[in-house]
C-alpha positions in Angstrom: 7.6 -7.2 23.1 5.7 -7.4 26.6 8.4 -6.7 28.2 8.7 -3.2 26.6 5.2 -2.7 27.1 5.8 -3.3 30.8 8.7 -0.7 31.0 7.2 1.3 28.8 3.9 1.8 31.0 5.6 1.6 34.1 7.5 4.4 33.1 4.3 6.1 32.0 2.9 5.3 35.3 5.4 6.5 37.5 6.2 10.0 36.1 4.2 12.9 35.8 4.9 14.1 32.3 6.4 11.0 30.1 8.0 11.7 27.0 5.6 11.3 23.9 7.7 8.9 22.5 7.7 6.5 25.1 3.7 7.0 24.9 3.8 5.6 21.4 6.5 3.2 22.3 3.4 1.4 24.6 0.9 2.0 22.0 3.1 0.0 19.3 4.0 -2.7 21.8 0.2 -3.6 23.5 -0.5 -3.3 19.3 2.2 -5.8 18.7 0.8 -7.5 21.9 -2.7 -8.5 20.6 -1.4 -9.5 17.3 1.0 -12.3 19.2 -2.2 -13.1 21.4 -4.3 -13.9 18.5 -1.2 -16.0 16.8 -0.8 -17.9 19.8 -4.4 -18.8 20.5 -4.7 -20.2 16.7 -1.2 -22.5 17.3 -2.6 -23.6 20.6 -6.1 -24.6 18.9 -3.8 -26.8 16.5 -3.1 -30.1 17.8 0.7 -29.6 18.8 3.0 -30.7 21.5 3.4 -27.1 22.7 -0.5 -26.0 23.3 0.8 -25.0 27.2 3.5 -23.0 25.7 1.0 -21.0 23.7 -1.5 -20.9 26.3 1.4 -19.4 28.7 2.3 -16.5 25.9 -1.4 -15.9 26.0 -2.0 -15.3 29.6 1.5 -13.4 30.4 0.5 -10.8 27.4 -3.4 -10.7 29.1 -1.8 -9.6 32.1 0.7 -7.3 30.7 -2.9 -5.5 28.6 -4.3 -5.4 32.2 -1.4 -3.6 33.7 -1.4 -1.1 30.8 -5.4 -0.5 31.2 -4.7 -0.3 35.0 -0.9 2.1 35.0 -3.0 4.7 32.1 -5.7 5.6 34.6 -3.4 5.9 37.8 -1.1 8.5 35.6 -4.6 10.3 34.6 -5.7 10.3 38.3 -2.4 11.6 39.0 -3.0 14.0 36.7 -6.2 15.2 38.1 -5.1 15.1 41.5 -2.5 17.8 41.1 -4.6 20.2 39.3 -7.1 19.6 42.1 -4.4 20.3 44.8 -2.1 22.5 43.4 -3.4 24.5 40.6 -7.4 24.8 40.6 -7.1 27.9 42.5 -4.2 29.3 40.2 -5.9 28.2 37.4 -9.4 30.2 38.1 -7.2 33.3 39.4 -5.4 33.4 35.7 -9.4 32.8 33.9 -10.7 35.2 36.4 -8.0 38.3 35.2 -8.4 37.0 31.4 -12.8 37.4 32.1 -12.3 41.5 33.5 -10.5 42.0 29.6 -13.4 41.5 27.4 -11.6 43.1 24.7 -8.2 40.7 24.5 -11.6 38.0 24.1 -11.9 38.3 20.7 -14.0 35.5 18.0 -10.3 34.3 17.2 -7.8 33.2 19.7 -5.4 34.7 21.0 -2.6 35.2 23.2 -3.8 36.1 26.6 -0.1 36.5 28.0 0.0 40.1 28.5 -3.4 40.1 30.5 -2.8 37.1 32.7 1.4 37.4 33.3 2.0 33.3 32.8 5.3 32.4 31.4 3.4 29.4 29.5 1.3 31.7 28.5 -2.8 30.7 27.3 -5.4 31.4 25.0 -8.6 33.0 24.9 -11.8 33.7 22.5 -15.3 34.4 22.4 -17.6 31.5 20.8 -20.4 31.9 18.7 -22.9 31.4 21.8 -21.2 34.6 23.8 -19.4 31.8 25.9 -15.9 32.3 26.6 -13.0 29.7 26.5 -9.6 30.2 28.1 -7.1 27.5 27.3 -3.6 27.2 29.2 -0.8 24.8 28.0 0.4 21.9 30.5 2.9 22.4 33.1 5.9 21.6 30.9 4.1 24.3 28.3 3.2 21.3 26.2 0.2 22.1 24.2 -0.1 18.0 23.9 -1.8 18.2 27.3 -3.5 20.9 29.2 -6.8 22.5 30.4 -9.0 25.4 29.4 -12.0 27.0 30.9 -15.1 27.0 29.1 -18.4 29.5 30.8 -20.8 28.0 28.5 -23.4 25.4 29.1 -22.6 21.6 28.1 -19.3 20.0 26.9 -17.7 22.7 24.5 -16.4 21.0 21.2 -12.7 20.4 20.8 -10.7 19.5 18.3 -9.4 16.5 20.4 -11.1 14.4 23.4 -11.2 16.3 26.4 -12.0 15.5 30.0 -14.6 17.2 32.7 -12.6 18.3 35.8 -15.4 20.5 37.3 -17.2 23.5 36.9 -16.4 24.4 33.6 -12.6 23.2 33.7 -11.6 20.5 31.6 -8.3 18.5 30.1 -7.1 18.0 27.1 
């Protein structure tokens, strides 16, 4: 089981966009994982000839949880690095032709594809506050993972956890 973790996050770590699958494939396993941590500890508290053995398991499946805290945030700092690099300044050019059509930025979403010419396409609306939020798909044109542009003041609600990048950008 921690050896499928292991695989499983390095293989998270290492590429840019994992499949989903393996994402839930570490999810299960570091699951699994604390589960066999907290049956080992209890057969190394019982008076046994194998308490080492136990106490082994235990620290090998610490130190696989540690690698997968550690291999998640280099993936999201890879993340972040190429939007910084490579696609901030597309990015605000596409939010920047969606803003100069106020009326494609409607109280419901919609597809902002015709204004901004991006094959991935995005979508934009008008909040309640007069604020405006423009969200693009990922690079792959998952909508699992993205980021969107939000003009008004304060984190915007989203209907999933979403990350400050700067001025107004943010990841979902």
């Amino acid at each position: 089981m921690s050896l499928l973790a292991v695989i499983s996050c390095t293989w998270i770590a290492l590429t840019p966009h994992p499949p989903e699958s393996v994402c839930w494939v570490a999810v299960w396993a570091m699951l699994l994982s604390v589960f066999l941590i907290a049956g080992n500890l209890v057969l190394a508290a019982l008076p046994s000839g194998h308490r080492l053995r136990h106490v082994g398991v235990v620290a090998s499946l610490v130190v696989v949880m540690a690698f997968w805290w550690t291999s998640a945030r280099w993936h999201a700092q890879k993340r972040h690095a190429w939007f910084f690099q490579n696609e901030l300044a597309n990015y605000e050019t596409l939010a920047q032709k969606a803003m100069l059509h106020p009326e494609a930025l409607t109280g419901n979403p919609k597809d902002m594809e015709p204004v901004i010419h991006r094959p991935l396409g995005g979508a934009g609306w008008t909040n309640a506050d007069g604020s405006v939020t423009i969200m693009f798909s990922g690079r792959d044109g998952s909508t699992r993972l993205g980021y969107f542009y939000y003009s008004g003041p304060g984190q915007p609600t989203f209907d999933r956890p979403v990350y400050h990048l700067t001025n107004g950008w943010y990841e979902y």
